[in-house]
Residue frames relative to the residue before (quaternion, step in Angstrom):
aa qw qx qy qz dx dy dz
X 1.0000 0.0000 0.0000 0.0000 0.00 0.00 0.00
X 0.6690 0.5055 -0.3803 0.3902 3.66 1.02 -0.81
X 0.4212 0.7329 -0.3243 0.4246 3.72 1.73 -0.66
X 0.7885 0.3225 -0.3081 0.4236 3.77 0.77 -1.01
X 0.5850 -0.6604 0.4447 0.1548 3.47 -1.77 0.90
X 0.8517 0.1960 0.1170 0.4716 2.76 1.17 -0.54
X 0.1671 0.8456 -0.4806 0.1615 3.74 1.51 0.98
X 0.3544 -0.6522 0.6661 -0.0729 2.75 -1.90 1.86
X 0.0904 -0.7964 0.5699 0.1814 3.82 -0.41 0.77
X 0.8781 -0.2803 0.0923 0.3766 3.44 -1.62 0.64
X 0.8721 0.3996 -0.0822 0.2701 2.70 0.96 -1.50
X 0.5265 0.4778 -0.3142 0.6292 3.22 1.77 -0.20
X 0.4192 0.6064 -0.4780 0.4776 3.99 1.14 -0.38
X 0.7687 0.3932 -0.2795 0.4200 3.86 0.34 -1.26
X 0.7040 0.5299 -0.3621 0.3041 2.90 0.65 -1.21
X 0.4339 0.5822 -0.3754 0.5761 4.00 1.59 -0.75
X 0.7334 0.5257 -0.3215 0.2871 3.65 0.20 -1.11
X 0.5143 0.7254 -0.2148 0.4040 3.01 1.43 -1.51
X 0.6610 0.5534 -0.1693 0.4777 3.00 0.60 -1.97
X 0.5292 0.7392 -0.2109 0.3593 3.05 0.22 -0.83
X 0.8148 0.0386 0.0506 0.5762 3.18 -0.61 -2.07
X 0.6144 0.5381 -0.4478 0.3640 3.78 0.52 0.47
X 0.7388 0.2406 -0.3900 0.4942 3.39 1.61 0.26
X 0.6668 0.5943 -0.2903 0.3434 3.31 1.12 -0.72
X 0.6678 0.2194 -0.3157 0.6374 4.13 1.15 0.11
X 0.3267 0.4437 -0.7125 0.4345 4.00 0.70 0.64
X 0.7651 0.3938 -0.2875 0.4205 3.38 -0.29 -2.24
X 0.4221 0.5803 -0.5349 0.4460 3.72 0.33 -0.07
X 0.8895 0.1945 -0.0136 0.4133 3.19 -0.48 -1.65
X 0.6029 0.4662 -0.4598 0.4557 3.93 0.88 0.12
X 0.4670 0.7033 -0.2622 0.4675 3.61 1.73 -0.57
X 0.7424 0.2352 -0.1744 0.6026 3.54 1.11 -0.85
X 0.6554 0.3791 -0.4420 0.4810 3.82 0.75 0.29
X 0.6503 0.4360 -0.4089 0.4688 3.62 1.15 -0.12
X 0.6003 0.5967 -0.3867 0.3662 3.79 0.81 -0.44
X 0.7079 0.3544 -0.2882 0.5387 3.45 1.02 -0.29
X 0.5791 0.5316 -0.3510 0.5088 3.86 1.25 -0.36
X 0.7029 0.4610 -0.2067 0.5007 4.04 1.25 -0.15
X 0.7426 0.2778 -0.4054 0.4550 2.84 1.22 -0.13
X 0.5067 0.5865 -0.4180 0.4739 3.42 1.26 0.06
X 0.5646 -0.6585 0.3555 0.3482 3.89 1.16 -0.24
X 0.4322 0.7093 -0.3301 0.4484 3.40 1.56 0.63
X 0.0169 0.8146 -0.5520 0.1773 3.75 1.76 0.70
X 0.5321 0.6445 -0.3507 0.4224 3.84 0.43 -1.16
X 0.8111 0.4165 -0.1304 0.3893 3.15 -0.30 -2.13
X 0.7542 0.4242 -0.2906 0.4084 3.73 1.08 -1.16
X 0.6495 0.5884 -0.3872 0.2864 3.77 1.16 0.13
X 0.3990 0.7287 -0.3717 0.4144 3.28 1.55 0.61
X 0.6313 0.5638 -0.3067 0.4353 3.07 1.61 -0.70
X 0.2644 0.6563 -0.5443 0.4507 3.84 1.57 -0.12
X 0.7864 0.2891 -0.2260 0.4969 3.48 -1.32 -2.00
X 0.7708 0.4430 -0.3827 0.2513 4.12 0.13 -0.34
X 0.5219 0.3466 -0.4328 0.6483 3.68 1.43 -0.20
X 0.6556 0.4576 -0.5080 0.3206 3.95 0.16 -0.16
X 0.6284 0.3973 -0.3880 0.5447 3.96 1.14 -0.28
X 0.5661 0.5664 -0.3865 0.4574 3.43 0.82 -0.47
X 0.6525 0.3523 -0.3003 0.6000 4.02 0.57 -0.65
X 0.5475 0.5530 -0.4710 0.4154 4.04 0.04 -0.85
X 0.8523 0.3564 -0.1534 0.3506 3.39 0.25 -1.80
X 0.5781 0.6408 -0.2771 0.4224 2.98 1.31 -1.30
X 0.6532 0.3893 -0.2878 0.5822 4.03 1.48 -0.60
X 0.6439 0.3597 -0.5082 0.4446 3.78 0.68 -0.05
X 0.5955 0.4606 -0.5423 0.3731 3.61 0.53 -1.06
X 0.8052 0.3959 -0.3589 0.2572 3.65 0.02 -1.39
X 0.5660 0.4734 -0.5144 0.4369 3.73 1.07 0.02
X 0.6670 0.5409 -0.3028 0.4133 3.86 0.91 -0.48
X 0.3826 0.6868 -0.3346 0.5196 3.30 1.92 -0.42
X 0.6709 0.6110 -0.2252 0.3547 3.09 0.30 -2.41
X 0.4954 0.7537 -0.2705 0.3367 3.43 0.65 -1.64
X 0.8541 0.3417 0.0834 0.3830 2.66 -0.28 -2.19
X 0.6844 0.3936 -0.2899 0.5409 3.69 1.02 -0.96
X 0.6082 0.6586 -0.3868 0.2161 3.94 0.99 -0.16
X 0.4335 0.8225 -0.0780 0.3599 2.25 2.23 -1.36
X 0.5829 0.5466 -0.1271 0.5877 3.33 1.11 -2.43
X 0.4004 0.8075 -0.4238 0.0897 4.06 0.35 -0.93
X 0.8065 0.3632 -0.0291 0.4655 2.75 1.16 -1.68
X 0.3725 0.6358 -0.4949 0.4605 3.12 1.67 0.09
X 0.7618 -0.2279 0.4738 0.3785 2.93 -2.72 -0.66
X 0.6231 -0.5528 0.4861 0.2641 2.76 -1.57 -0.01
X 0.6526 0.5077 -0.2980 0.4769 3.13 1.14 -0.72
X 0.6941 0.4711 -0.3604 0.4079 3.79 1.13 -0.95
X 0.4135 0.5884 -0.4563 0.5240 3.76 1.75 -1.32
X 0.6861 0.5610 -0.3305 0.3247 3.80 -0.40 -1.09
X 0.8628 0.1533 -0.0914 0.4730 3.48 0.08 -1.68
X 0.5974 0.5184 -0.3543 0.4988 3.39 1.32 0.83
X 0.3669 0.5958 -0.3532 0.6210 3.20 2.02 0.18
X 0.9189 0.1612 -0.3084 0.1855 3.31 0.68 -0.76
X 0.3814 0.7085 -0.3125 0.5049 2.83 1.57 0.60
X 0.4499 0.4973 -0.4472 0.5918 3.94 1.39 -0.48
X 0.7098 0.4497 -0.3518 0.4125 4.05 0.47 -1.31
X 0.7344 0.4067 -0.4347 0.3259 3.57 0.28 -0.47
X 0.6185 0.3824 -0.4031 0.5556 3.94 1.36 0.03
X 0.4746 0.5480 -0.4970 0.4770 3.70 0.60 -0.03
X 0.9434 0.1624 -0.1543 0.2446 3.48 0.52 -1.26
X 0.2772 0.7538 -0.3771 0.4612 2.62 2.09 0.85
X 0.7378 0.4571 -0.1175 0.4826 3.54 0.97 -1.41
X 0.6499 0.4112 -0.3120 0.5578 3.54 1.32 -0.63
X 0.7035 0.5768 -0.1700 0.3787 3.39 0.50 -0.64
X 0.5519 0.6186 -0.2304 0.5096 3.44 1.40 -1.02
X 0.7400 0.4002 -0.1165 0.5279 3.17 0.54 -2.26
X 0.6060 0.5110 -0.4762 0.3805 3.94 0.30 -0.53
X 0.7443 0.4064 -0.1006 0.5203 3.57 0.81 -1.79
X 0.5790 0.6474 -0.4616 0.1804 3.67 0.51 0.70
X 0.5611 0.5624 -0.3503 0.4962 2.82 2.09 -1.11
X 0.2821 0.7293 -0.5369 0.3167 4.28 1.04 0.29
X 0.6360 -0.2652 0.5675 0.4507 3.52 0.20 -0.61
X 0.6666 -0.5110 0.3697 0.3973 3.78 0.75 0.31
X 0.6418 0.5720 -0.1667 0.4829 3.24 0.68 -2.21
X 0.6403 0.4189 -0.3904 0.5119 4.54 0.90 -0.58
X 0.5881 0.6078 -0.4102 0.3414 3.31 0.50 0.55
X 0.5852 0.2359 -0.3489 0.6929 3.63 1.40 -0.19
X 0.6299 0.3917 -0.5496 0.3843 4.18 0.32 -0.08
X 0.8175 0.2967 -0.3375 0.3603 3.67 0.82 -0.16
X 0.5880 0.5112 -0.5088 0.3663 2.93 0.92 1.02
X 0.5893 0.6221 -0.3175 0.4061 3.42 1.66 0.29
X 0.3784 0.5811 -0.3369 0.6369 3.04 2.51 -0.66
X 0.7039 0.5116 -0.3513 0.3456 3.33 -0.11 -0.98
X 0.5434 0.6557 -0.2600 0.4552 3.85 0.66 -1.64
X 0.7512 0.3932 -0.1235 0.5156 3.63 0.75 -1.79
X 0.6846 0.3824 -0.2812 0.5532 3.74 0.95 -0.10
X 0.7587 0.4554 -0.2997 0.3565 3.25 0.75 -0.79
X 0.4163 0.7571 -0.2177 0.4540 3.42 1.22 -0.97
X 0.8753 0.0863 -0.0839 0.4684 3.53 -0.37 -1.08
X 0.5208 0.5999 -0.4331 0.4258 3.61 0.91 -0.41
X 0.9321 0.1835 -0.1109 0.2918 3.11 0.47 -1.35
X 0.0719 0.7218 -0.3500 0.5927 2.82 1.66 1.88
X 0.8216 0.1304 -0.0330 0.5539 3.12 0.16 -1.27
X 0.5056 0.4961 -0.5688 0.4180 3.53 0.90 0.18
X 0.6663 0.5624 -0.3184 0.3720 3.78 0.85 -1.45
X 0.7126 0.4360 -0.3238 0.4442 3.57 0.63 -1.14
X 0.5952 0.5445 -0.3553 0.4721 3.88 1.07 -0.30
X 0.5782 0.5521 -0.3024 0.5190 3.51 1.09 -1.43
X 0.6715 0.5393 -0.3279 0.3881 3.68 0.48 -1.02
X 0.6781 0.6039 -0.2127 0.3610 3.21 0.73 -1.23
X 0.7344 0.3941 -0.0602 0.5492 3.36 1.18 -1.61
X 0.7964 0.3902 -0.3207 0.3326 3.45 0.72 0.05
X 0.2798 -0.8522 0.4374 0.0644 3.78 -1.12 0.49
X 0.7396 -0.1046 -0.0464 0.6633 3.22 0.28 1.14
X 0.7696 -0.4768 0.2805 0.3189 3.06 0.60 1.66
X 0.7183 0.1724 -0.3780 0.5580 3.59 1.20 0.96
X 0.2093 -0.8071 0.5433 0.0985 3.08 -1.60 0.36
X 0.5565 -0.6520 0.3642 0.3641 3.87 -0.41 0.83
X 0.5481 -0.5593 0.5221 0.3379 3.74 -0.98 0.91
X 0.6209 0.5355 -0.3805 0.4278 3.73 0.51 -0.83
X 0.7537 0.3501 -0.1936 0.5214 3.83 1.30 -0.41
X 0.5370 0.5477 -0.3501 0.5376 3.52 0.91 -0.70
X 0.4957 0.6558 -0.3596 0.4415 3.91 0.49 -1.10
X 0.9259 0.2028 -0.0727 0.3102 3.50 -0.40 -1.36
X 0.4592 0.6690 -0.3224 0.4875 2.97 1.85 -0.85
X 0.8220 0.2886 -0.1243 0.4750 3.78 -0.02 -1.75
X 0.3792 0.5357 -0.4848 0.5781 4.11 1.50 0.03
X 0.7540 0.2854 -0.2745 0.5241 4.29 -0.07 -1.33
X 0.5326 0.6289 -0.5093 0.2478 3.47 0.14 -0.12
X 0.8499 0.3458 -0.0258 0.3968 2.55 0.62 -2.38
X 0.4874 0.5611 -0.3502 0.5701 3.98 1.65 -0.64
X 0.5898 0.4394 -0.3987 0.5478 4.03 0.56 -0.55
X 0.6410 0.4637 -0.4055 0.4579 3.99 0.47 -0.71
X 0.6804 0.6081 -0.2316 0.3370 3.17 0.74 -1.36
X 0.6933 0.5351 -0.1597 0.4556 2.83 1.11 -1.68
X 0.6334 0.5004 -0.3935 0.4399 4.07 1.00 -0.15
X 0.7293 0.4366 -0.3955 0.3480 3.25 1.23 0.05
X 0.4978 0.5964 -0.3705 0.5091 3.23 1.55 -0.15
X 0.5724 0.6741 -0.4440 0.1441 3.74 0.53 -0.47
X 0.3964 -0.7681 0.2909 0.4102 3.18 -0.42 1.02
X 0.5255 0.7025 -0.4097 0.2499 3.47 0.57 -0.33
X 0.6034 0.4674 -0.2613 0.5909 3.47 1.64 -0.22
X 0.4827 0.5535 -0.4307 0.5245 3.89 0.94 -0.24
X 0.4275 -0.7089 0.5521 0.0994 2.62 -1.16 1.90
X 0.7396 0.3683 -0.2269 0.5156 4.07 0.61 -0.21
């Protein structure tokens, strides 16, 4: 631990993460519901999705520092409890991020983005924890790692919604 230049604890680790996956699979997935709403002439309908990736990142950085918190805590646990308590931090992260993004929808985007969310939140922040765990030491972990780690996470999430094999055209 004395080796790193630059130590990030749990809780600022999530809270970067957060940030993160709360903008980088919204703009994903509002990217593929607006590309077909522009070209059909529905420009209007697709600028709602603006103020929604911006609540979607805000929260998405408190929940995951309030996550962080809570999963730093679990640290010294098992693996198995750190894990199935990882996934239980993601389903209120992506309840609360999700909800509040998908409300300005007409109301009704508030249970689809929390089911988007659930499907992003869920496995990402899995494999972010079980990496974080690995790389860190006494409950911190060097910026020079945290960076690329919670960058591939969340751009790999992102990146499943962009695949073309799911584009409907």
């Amino acid at each position: 631990m004395l080796l790193m230049l630059r130590p990030v604890n749990s809780e600022r680790a999530y809270e970067f993460f957060g940030l993160l996956l709360g903008t980088l699979p919204p703009a994903a997935i509002f990217f593929r519901l607006a590309l077909p709403l522009s070209r059909s002439g529905g420009d209007g309908v697709a600028l709602i999705f603006i103020p929604m990736l911006f609540i979607c990142a805000a929260l998405g950085r408190v929940m995951g520092r309030k996550v962080g918190r809570s999963i730093g805590e679990y640290g010294r646990a098992g693996w198995v409890r750190h894990v199935l308590f990882t996934v239980a931090a993601s389903f209120g992260w992506a309840a609360a991020t999700g909800a509040a993004g998908g409300v300005l929808f007409f109301g009704v985007g508030a249970i689809f983005g929390v089911f988007c969310a659930i499907a992003v939140a869920l496995p990402a922040f899995v494999v972010f924890t079980v990496l974080h765990r690995l790389l860190a030491r006494g409950g911190m972990i060097d910026a020079r790692h945290l960076r690329p780690l919670a960058w591939a996470v969340a751009a790999t999430a992102a990146a499943l919604f962009l695949s073309p094999s799911l584009l409907p055209y």
